[in-house]
C-alpha positions in Angstrom: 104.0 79.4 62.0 107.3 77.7 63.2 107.1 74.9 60.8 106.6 77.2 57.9 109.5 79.4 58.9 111.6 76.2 59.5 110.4 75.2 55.9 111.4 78.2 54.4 114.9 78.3 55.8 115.1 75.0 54.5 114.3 76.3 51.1 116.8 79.3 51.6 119.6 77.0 52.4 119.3 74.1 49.7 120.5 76.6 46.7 123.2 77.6 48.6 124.4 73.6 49.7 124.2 73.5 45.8 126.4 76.4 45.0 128.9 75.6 47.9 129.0 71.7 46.8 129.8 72.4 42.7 132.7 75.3 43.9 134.3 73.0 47.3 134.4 69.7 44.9 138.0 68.8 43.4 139.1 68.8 40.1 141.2 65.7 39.4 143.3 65.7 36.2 143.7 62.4 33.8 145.5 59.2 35.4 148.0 59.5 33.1 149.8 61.4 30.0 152.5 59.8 27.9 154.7 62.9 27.1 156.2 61.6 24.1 152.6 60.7 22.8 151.4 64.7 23.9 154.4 66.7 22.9 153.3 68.2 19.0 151.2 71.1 17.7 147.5 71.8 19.6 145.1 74.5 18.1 143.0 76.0 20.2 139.3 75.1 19.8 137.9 77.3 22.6 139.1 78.9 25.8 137.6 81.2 28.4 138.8 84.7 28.3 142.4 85.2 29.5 143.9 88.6 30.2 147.6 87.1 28.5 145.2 86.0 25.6 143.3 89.4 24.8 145.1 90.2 21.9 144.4 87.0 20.2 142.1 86.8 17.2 142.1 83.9 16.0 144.4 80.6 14.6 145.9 80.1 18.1 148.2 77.5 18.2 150.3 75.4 21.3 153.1 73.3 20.5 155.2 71.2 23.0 158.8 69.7 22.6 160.9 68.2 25.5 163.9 69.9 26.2 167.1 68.4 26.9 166.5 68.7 30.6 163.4 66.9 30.6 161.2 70.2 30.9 158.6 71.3 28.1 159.0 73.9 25.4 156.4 76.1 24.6 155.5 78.5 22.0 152.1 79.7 22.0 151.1 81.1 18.3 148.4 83.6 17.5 147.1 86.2 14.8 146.3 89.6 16.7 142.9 91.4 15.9 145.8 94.0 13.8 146.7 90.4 11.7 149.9 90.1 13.0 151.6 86.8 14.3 152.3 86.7 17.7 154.7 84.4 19.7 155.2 83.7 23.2 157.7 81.3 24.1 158.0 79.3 27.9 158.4 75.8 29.8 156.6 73.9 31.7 157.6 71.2 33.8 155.4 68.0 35.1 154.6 68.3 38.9 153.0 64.4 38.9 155.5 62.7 37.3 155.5 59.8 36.0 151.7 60.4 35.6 152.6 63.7 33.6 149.5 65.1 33.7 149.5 67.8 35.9 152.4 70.4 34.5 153.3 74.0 35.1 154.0 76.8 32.8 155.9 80.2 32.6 155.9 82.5 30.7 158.6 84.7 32.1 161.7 85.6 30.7 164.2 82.7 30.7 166.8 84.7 33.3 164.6 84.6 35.7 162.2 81.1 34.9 163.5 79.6 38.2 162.1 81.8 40.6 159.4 80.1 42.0 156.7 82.5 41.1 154.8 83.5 37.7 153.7 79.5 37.2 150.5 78.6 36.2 148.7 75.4 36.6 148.0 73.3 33.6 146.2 70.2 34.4 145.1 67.9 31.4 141.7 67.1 33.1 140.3 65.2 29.8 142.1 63.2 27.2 140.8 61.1 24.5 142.9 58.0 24.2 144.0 58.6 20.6 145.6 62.3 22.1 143.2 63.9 19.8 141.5 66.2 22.0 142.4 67.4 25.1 140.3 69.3 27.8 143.1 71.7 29.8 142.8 73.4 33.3 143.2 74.8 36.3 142.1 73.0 39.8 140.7 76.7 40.3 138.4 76.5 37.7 139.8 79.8 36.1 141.3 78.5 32.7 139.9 76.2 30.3 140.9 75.5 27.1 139.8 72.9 24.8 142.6 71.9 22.5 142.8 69.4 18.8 145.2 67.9 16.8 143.2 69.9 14.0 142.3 73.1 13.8 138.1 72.1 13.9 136.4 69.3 15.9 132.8 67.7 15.3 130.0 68.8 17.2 129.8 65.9 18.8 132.8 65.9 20.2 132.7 69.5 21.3 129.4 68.9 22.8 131.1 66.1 25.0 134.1 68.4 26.2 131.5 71.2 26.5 129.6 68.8 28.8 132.6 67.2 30.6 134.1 71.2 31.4 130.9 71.8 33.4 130.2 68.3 35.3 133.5 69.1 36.7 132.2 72.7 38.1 133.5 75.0 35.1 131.3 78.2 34.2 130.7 77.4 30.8 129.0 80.4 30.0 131.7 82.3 28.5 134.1 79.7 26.5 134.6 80.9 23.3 135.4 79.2 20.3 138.4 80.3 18.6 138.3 81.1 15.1 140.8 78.9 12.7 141.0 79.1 9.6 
């Protein structure tokens, strides 16, 4: 009677060592991200449901330019589900430089960017080596985005990222493709 209590204990525990294991493990980003090589327009392939991205429909868009300064210019671009364009301009600045591949973004007004609140992780966690496609994160595991050069990928290659996002411990379950037309 012992032994089979032990056993199932055992057999109680192992799901759990499972679930504890895939949310305690790291998420690294890339070695490495040449700026200059980065900096351009992105479209949006997919991205897991964002409150700040509720209103976006479809054609989403990211484009980077270095500032002056050496910090990152971001619009964001969008159609709403009304058909409207909207905009959302911030910066982002590299926290790993010169490996560049772990940044952080705002979104806040530009009075008040340098407070040291309303930043959001953006890690480039996988990046083909022709900066193609790009697999974008948080060490959280509560964004995800994939992102192209062009507004459609093959299904191979979305397959790949799809695979990649959840070795690396991402819920999978609900990343969205976004519509481009």
């Amino acid at each position: 009677m012992r032994k089979r209590t032990l056993l199932l204990a055992a057999l109680a525990v192992v799901p759990l060592v499972g679930c504890m294991a895939k949310t305690t493990s790291t998420v690294s980003a890339v070695p490495q991200v040449q700026l200059d090589r980065y900096l351009g327009t992105w479209y949006e392939i997919a991205r897991k449901p964002m409150y700040f991205q509720k209103k976006c429909a479809k054609n989403v868009t990211a484009n980077y330019a270095l500032n002056k300064d050496g910090t990152i210019a971001v619009t964001n671009r969008c159609i709403t589900h009304e058909g409207k364009e909207d905009t959302a301009h911030g910066q982002a600045f590299s926290t790993n430089p010169p490996q560049n591949s772990q940044l952080k973004v705002s979104f806040l007004p530009q009075a008040i960017r340098w407070l040291p609140v309303g930043r959001g992780d953006y890690w480039i966690l996988k990046l083909d080596t022709n900066y193609q496609v790009a697999l974008v994160g948080d060490p959280k595991r509560k964004y995800l985005w994939v992102l192209s050069r062009t507004p459609h990928i093959s299904a191979d290659t979305w397959q790949e990222y799809r695979n990649y996002a959840k070795q690396i411990g991402y819920d999978i379950s609900d990343l969205n493709l976004t519509p481009q037309d």
